[in-house]
C-alpha positions in Angstrom: -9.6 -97.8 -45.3 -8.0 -100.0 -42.7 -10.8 -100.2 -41.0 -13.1 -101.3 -43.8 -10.5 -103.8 -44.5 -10.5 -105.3 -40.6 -14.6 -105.1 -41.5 -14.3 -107.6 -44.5 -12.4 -110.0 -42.7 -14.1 -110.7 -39.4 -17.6 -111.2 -41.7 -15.4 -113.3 -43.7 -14.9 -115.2 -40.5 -18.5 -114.9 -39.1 -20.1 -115.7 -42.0 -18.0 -118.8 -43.5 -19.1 -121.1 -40.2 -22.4 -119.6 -41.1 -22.3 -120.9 -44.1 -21.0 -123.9 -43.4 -23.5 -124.6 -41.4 -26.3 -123.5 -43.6 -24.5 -125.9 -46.4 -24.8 -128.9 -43.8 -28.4 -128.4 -43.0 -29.4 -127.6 -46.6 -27.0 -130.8 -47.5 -25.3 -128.6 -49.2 -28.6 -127.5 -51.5 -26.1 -124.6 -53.0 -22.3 -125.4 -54.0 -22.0 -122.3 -56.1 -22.6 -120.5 -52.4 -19.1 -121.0 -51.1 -17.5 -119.4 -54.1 -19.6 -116.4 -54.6 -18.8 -115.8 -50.8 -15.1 -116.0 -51.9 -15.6 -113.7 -54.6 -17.0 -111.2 -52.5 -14.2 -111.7 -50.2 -11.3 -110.8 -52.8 -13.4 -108.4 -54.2 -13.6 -106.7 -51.1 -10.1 -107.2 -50.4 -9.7 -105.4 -53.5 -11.3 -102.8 -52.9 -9.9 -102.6 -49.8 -6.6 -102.6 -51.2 -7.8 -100.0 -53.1 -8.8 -97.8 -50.6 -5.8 -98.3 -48.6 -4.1 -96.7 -51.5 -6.2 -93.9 -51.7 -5.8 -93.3 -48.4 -2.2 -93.5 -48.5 -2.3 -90.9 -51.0 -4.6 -88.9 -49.2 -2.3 -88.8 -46.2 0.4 -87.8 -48.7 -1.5 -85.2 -49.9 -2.5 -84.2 -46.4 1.3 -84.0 -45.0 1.9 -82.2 -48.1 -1.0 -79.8 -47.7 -0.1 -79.8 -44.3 3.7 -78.7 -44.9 2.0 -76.1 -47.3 -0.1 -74.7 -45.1 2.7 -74.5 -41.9 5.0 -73.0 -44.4 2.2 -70.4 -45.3 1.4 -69.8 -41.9 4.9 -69.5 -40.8 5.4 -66.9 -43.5 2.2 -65.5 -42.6 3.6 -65.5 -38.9 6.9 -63.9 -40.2 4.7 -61.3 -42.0 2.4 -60.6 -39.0 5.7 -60.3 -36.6 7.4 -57.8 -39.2 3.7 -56.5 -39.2 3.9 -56.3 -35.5 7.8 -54.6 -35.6 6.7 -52.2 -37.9 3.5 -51.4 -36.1 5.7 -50.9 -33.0 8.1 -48.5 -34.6 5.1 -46.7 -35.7 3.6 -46.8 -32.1 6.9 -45.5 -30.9 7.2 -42.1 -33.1 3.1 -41.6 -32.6 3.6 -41.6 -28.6 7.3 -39.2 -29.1 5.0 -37.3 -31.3 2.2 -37.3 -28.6 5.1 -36.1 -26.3 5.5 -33.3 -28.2 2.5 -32.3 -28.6 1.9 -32.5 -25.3 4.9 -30.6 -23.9 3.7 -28.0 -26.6 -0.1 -28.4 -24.8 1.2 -27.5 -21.8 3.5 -24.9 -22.9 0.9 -22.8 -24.9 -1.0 -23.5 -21.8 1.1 -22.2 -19.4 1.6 -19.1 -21.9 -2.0 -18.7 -21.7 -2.4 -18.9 -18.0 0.4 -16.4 -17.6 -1.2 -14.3 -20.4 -4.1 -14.4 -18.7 -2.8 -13.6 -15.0 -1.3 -10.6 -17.0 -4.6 -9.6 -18.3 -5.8 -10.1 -14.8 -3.4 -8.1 -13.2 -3.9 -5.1 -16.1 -7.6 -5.2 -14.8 -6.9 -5.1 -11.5 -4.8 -2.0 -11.8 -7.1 -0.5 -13.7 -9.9 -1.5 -11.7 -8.3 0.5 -8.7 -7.4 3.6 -11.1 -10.8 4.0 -12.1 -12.2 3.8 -8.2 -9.9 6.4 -7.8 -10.3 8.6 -11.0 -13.0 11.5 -11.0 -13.6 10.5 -14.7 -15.5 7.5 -13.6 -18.5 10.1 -12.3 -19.2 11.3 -15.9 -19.2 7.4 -17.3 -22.2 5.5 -15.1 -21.2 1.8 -14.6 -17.8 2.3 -15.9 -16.3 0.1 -13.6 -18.5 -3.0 -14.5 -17.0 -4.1 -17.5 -13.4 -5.1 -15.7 -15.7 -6.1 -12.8 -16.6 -8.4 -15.2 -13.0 -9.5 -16.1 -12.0 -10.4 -12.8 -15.0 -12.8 -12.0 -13.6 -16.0 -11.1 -15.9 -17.9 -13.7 -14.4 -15.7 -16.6 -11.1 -16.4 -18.7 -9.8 -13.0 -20.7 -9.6 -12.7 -24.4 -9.0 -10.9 -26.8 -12.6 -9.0 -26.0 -11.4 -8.1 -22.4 -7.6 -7.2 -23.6 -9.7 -4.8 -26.4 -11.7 -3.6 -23.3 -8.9 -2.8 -21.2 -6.7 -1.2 -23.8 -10.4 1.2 -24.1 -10.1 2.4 -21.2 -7.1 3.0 -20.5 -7.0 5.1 -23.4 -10.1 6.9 -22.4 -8.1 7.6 -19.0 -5.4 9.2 -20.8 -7.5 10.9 -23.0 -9.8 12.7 -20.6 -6.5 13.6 -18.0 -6.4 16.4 -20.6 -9.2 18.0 -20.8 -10.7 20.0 -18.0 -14.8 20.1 -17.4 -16.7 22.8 -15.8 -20.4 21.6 -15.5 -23.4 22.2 -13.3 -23.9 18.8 -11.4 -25.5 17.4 -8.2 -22.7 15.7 -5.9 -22.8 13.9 -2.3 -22.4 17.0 0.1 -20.2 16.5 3.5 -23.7 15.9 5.4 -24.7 13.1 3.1 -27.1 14.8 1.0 -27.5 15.9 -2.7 -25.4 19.2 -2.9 -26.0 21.3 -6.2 -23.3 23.6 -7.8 -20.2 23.9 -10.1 -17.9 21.1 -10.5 -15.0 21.5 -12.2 -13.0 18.2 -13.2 -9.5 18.9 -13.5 -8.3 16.2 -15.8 -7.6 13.0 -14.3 -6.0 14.4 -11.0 -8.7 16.4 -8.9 -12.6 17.4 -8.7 -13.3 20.8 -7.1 -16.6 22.1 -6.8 -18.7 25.3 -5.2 -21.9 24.7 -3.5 -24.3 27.0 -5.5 -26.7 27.4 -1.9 -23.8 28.9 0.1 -20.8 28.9 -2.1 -18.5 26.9 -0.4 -15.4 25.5 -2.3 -13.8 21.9 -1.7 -12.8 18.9 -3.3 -14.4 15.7 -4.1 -13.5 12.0 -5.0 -15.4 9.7 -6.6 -16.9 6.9 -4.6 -17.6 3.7 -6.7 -20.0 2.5 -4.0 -22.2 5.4 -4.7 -21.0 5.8 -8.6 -21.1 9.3 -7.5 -19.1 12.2 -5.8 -18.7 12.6 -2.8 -17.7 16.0 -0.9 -14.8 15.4 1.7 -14.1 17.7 4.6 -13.6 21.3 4.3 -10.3 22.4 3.0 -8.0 25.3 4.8 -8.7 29.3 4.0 -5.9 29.7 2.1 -6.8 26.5 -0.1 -10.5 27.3 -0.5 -10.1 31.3 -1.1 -7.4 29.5 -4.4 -10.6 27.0 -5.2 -12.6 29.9 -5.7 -10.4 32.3 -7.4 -9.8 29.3 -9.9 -13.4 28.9 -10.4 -14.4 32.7 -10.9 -11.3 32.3 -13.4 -9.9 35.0 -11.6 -6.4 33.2 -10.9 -4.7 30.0 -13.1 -3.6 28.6 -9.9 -5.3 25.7 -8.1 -4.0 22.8 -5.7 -3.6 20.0 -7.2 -3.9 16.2 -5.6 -1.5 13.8 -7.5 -1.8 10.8 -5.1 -4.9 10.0 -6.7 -7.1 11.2 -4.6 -5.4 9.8 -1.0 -4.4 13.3 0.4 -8.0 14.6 -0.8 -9.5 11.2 1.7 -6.8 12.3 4.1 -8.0 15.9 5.0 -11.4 13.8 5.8 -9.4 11.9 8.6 -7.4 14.4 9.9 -8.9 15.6 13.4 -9.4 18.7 14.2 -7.1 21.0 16.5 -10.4 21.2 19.1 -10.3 17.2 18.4 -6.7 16.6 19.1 -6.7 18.7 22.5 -9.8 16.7 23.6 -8.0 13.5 22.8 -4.3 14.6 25.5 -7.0 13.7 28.0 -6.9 15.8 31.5 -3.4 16.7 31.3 -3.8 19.0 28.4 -5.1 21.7 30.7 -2.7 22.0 33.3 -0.1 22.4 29.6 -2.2 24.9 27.9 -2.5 26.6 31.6 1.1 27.2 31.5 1.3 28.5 27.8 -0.9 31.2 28.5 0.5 32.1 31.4 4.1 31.8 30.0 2.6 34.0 26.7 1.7 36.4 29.2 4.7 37.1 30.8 7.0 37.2 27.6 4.5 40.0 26.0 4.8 42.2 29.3 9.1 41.4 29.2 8.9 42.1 25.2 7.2 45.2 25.7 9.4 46.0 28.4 12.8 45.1 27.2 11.6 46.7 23.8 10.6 50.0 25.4 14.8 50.6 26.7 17.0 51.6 24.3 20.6 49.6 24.2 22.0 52.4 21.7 22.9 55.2 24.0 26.6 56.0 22.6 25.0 59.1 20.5 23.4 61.0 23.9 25.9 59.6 26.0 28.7 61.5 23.6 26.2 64.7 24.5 26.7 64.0 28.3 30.3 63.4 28.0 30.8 66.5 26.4 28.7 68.9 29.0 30.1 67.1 31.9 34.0 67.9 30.6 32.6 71.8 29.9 31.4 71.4 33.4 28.0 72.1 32.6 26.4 69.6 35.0 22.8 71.3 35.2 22.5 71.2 31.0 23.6 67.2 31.6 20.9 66.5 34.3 17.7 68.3 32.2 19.1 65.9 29.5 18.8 63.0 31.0 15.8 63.5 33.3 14.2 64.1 30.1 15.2 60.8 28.4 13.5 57.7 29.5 15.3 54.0 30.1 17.4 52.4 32.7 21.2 53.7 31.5 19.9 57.4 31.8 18.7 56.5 35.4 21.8 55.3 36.4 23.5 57.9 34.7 21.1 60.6 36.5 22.7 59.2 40.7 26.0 58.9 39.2 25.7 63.0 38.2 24.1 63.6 41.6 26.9 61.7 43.4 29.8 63.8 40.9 30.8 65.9 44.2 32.4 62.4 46.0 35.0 60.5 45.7 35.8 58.1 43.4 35.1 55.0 45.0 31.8 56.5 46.6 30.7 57.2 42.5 31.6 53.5 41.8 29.0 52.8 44.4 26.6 55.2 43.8 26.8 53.9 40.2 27.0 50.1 40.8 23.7 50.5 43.6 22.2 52.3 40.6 22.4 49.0 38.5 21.6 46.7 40.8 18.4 48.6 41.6 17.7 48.2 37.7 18.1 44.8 37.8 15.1 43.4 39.3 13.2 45.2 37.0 15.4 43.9 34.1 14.8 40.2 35.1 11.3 40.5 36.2 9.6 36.9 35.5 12.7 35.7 33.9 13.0 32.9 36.3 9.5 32.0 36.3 10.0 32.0 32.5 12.4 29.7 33.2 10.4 27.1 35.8 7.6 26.9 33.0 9.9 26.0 30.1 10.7 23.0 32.3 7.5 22.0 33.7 5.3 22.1 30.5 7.7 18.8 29.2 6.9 17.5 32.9 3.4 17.8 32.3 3.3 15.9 29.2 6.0 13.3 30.4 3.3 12.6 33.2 0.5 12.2 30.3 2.5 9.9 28.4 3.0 7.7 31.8 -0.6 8.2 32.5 -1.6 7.3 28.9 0.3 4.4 28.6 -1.3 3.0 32.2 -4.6 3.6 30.8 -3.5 1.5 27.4 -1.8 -1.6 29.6 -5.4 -1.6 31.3 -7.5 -1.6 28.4 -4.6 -4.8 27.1 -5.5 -6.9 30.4 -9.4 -5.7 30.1 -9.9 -6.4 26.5 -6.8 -7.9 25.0 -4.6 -6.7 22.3 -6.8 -8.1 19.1 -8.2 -4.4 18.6 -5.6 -1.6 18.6 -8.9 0.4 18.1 -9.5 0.0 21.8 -5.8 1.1 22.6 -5.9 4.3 20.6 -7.2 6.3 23.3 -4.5 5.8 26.0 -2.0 6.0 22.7 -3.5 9.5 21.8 -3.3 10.4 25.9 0.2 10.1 25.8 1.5 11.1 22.5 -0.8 14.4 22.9 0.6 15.7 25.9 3.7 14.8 25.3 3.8 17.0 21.8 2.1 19.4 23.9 4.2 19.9 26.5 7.4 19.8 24.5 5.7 22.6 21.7 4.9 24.9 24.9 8.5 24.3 26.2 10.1 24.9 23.4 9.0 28.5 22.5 9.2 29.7 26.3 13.0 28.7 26.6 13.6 30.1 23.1 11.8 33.5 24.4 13.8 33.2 28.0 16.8 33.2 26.4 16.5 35.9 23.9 14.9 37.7 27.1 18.2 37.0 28.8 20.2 38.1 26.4 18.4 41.1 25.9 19.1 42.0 29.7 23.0 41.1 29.9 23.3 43.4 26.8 21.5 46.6 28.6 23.2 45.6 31.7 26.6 45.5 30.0 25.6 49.1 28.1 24.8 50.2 31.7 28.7 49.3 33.4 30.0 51.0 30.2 28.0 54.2 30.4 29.2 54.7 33.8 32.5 53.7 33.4 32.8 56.8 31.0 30.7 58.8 33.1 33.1 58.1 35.8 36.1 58.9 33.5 34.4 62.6 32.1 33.8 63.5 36.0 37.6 63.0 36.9 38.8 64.7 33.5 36.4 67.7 34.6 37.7 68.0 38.1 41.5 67.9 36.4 40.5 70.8 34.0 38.5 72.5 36.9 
């Protein structure tokens, strides 16, 4: 409005010279001219008066408006803040509840893994039982199910627990029953062997061959999904297997380690095996075995052959020689056999001399018994401590063989060091289970002898005392 005002004036100003000037050249044609322009001035004065105040008011109703709307945005600002707080506070118990959710995510998580590492484990077990279980031969692609379980793409459930718990109710159920059937199973030489198998609950297989009815066990193998045969058991074990299957006996072997000692009579080597293994050195051992057997049967026939209980004829002798009656006590004794009646025999012979002269018939009388009496008792005794000798010197040579295949070939392998191992643990069990019976047979041996010996010094001791007592009486 004040600027409409300013307006009015300056053409007001402009205008009145205008005029003025128009008035001079028209000689002033138009008096009335002047005071219409005047009119028009206050009129627009007026109305720019008026204006003003309607602009005045305007602005007053603007800065009232104005005030309005700060108040209302101010209290709209207030709300939005308590807005805001409240939202906050809200914000604040979502993420504590988050929180807990998650802490209770990762919890049943964890549950689940452990859960499922238990599951796992379950399989696992059970995986190796049933490798190891005969029942798995009647049950093609039994295993496959917790094969399955244990891939590393799969996560248990309740499906695989269910599965699990299956079988191993299966397992107990058939470790009850036994099975005779007529079956085809991997024979020792790797081919299809018909006959009898007889499953003895979940513990052992036995079978006889139906082509030359042989007995042995087998084990399932869960590379084959099949029996298999393993090595020939002992006589005394397979004459049980097949009593058991004629049903001729109750009796049988049983395997309870699952079918490990049944794999272990596969592995174990032979005697012929274990010899050949000692290396050279067994020879020269076994050598003096026999020879050492030798000798101790010809000293045990020998030794057994003299009698040590002579006090019942040499009561008989006693008697005769005190009657004097020294014919009837020779024909005794040169009919009796054994080293005291020999020496008894030169000590009558020798009853006419002195004392001291029968002392010395009778002590040359032992002495010539002797030799006999300890006849290979000291080579007995040379062998006994050679034969640990011998295999001391295979376990030195063994273990020089072993150090040379270390520096050859290194010690990644101890497959390449069991031969120079077996070398000198052979012959050094070897030489100690030769040893061991010869000086347990040379000392009973020499025992044997200082008992006769002593029976000897006694016999003629009394024969020495009936010869005097006759000679008093005579």
């Amino acid at each position: 409005m004040r600027f409409k005002l300013i307006v009015s004036l300056l053409m007001v100003l402009f205008i009145f010279p205008c005029v003025a000037s128009g008035v001079e050249k028209s000689d002033l044609k138009t008096p009335s001219f002047l005071q219409q322009t005047l009119t028009e001035v206050a009129r627009e004065q007026r109305e720019a008066r008026s204006e003003n105040q309607l602009t005045r008011s305007e602005i007053k109703s603007l800065q009232t408006a104005t005030i309005s709307a700060r108040d209302a945005a101010a209290k709209r600002v207030a709300e939005f803040k308590a807005e805001v707080l409240k939202q906050e506070s809200e914000l604040e118990k979502l993420a504590a509840e988050q929180q807990k959710l998650k802490q209770k995510s990762r919890l049943a998580l964890h549950q689940l893994n452990e859960l499922a590492g238990v599951v796992r484990t379950s399989a696992r077990d059970l995986l190796s039982l049933l490798e190891s279980s005969p029942v798995s031969a009647d049950h093609a692609g039994r295993l496959q199910p917790v094969q399955e379980i244990l891939a590393d793409n799969a996560y248990p459930g309740m499906r695989e627990i269910k599965i699990i718990a299956d079988l191993y109710l299966d397992e107990i159920t058939a470790g009850a029953v036994i099975k005779r059937s007529q079956n085809s199973l991997i024979g020792l030489d790797g081919h299809l062997v018909k006959g009898e198998i007889v499953r003895l609950g979940a513990l052992s297989t036995i079978y006889q061959s139906s082509v030359d009815k042989k007995c042995g066990y087998a084990v399932y193998g869960p590379e084959n999904d099949a029996l298999l045969a393993v090595s020939k058991p002992g006589w005394q074990v397979s004459k049980s297997l097949k009593k058991f299957i004629a049903g001729e006996s109750n009796a049988v072997y049983l395997d309870f380690s699952g079918g490990d000692a049944v794999r272990r009579l596969a592995l174990t080597p032979s005697a012929w095996e274990r010899l050949r293994s000692g290396g050279v050195l067994v020879w020269p051992i076994l050598l003096v075995g026999l020879v050492a057997l030798i000798f101790s049967l010809e000293r045990f026939l020998f030794l057994s052959r003299v009698k040590s209980n002579t006090d019942k004829v040499m009561g008989k002798i006693v008697e005769l020689v005190r009657e004097g009656k020294f014919s009837h006590s020779l024909d005794l004794l040169e009919n009796k056999k054994g080293t005291v009646f020999r020496v008894l025999a030169a000590g009558l012979a020798a009853r006419k001399s002195t004392r001291d002269v029968l002392e010395s018939v009778l002590e040359e009388a032992i002495l010539k018994e002797l030799p006999r009496l300890e006849k290979y008792l000291p080579t007995l005794q040379v062998l006994a401590a050679i034969a640990p000798l011998l295999g001391l010197l295979g376990t030195v040579t063994g273990m020089i063989n072993t150090f040379q295949v270390i520096t050859v070939y290194g010690a990644g392998d101890p497959r390449m060091m069991s031969g120079g191992i077996s070398e000198a643990l052979i012959t050094t069990k070897l030489g100690l289970t030769v040893a061991i019976p010869i000086i347990l047979l040379h000392t009973w041996f020499a025992r044997r002898v200082d008992v006769i010996i002593g029976d000897m010094e006694e016999k003629s001791v009394s024969l020495s005392i009936a010869l005097q007592e006759s000679e008093t009486n005579g």
